[in-house]
N, C-alpha and C positions, 0 to 999 in steps of 0.2 A: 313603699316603692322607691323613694329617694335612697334612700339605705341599701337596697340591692342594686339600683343603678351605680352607686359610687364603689360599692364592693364588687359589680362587672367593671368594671374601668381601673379599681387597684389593680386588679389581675389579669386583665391586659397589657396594663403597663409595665408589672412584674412579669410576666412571660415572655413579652418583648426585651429586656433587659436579661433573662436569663437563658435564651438563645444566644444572646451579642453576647453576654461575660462567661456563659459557663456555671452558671451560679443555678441555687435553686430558684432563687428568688424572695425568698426571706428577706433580703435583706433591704428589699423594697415595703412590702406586705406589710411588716410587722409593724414601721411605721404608721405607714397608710390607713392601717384595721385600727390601731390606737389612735390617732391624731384623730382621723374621718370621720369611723364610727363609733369612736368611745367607750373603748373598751378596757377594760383592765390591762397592765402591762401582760400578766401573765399570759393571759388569753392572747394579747397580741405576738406574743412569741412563739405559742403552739399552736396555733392555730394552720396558720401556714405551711407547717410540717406536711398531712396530711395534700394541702394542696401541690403541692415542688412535686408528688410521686407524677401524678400526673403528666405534668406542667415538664419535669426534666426526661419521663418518656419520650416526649412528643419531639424535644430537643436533638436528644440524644437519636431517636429513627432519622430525622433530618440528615445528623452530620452524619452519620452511615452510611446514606446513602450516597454520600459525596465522598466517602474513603477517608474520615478525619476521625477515626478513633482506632486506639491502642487496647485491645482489648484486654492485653497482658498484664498490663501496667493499671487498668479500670479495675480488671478479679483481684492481683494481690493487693488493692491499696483497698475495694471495700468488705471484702473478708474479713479482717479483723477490726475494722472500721465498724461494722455489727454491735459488737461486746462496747466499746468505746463509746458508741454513740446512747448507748442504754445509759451508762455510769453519765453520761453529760447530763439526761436527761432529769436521772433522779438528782444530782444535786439542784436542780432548779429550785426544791422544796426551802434549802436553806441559804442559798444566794439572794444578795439585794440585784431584783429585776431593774433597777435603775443602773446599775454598775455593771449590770448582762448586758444591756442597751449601749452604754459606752464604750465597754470591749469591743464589741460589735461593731463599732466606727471607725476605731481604730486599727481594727482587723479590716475593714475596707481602706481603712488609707493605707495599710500594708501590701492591699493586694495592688491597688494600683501603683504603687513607686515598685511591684516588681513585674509587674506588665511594660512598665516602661522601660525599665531594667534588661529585660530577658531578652538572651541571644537567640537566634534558630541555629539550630542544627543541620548537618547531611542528612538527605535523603528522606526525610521527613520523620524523623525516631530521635527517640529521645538516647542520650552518649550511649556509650558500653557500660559506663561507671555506672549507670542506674540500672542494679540489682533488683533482684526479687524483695529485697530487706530493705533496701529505699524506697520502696514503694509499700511495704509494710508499715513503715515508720510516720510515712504522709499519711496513709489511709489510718492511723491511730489517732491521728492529730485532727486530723479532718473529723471523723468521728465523733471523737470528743466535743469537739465546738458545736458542729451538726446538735446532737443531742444537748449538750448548755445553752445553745444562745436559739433556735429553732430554726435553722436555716440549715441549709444542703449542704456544705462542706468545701462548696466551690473555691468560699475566701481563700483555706489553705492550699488545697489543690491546683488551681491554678494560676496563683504566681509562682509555684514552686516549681510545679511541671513547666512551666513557660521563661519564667527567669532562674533557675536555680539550673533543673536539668537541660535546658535549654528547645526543647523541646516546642516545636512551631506553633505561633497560637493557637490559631483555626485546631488542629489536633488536641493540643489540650482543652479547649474548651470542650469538645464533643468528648472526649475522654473523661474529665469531671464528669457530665451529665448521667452521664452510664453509671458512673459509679455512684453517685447521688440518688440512682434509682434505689440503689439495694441500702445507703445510709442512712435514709430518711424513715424506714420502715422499724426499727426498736428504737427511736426516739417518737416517734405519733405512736406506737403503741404504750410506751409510758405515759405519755400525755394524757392520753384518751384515757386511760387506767386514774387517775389522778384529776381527770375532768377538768382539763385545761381547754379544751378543745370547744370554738363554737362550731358548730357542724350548719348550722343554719348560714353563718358567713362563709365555711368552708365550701360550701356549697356554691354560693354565688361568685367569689373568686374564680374557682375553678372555671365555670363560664369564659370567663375571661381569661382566664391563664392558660387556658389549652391552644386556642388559636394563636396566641400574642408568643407563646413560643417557637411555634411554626417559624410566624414572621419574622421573629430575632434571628432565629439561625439563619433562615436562607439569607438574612442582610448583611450577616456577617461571612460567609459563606461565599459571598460576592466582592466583599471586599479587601484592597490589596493588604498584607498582613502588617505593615509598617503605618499606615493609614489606621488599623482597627488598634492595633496598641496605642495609638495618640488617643483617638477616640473612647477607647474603653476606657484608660487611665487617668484619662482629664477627666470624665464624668465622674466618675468612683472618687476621684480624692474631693473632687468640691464636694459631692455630696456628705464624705464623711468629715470634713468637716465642720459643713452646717451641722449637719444631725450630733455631733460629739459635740459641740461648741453645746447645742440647745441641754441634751440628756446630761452634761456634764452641770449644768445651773441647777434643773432636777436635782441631781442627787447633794451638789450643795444645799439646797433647801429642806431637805426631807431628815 
């Protein structure tokens, strides 16, 4: 019973996190299911997958309903983001999961130096200069990672969408989420195929992770967008720093 209490409250507190950033939320989870409940790295990496579908619905109806998604920009980036995320997936078989873990830190401290980074745009869209094929190119990338490391795709998509194309927080966030819905789904299906998956924790997560998105979005939703870039970006980099500082002694000892 301890064990399902701490796995509803990972996933509260990943759901809340992944309304405010945009993220699946992986990149909370897979800590938390490792450190918490003691799991294999593997399992703590896939596991999660599985839960974000969820978890980035819930998100993604939120900002919709408030006019903060791109839906043009969500189809071409996870369309081919599909194929990419399957290929991240299988290579998990022959990667050091400790070294998945630290990319993973590092890809959070990337997302946060470009949230802090990132201009807004007019009228709320993202330039002219972002093609159909730049938005191909994210969602390949995204993809990729989604399926390698078990999280939603958000890391690349939205400091890119946000500091790259300049494209207004609040939008990019609800913009990832959508798109994370359709990412998520040929990476949990390799996982599952390969028995990565605790379905017993995925379960209890989910509990949590369905409401705590709710709650992320509408906070963020509410808040002024110069304010949520401090706020999202300050969190994101200390965290990846702890978390790379700790996984990166791991894999020097292994």
């Amino acid at each position: 019973m301890t064990d399902v209490v701490v796995a509803v409250l990972i996933g509260l507190v990943a759901g809340i996190l992944s309304g405010l950033f945009g993220v699946g939320g992986g990149i909370v989870m897979t800590p938390g299911i490792q450190v918490l409940l003691g799991t294999a790295p593997i399992v703590a990496l896939a596991t999660p997958l599985p839960v974000i579908l969820p978890t980035a619905i819930t998100g993604a109806l939120t900002y919709r309903r408030a006019g903060e998604i791109d839906e043009r920009a969500a189809m071409w980036m996870s369309v081919p983001g599909i194929a990419a995320a399957a290929i991240g997936a299988a290579l998990t078989r022959v990667v050091d999961t400790h070294l998945l873990l630290v990319i993973t830190a590092l890809l959070l401290a990337y997302q946060a130096i470009g949230i802090f980074r990132g201009r807004r745009s007019s009228g709320g869209k993202a330039p002219r200069a972002a093609t159909p094929m730049t938005y191909v190119g994210i969602g390949l990338a995204a993809g990729f990672v989604s399926g390698l490391l078990g999280i939603g795709g958000g890391l690349i998509m939205v400091p890119l969408l946000a500091g790259w194309l300049g494209m207004p927080l609040k939008r990019a966030l609800g913009t990832s989420l959508l798109a994370i819905v359709v990412l998520v789904i040929p990476g949990t299906i390799v996982h599952a195929a390969l028995g990565h998956i605790d379905w017993v924790i995925f379960a209890a997560v989910t509990l949590g992770a369905v409401p705590g998105a709710m709650i992320g979005a509408r906070i963020a939703l509410g808040t002024q967008e110069r304010t949520l870039r401090l706020a999202v970006g300050s969190f994101l980099l200390i965290v990846a720093v702890a978390y790379g500082i700790s996984e990166a002694f791991e894999l020097l000892r292994s």
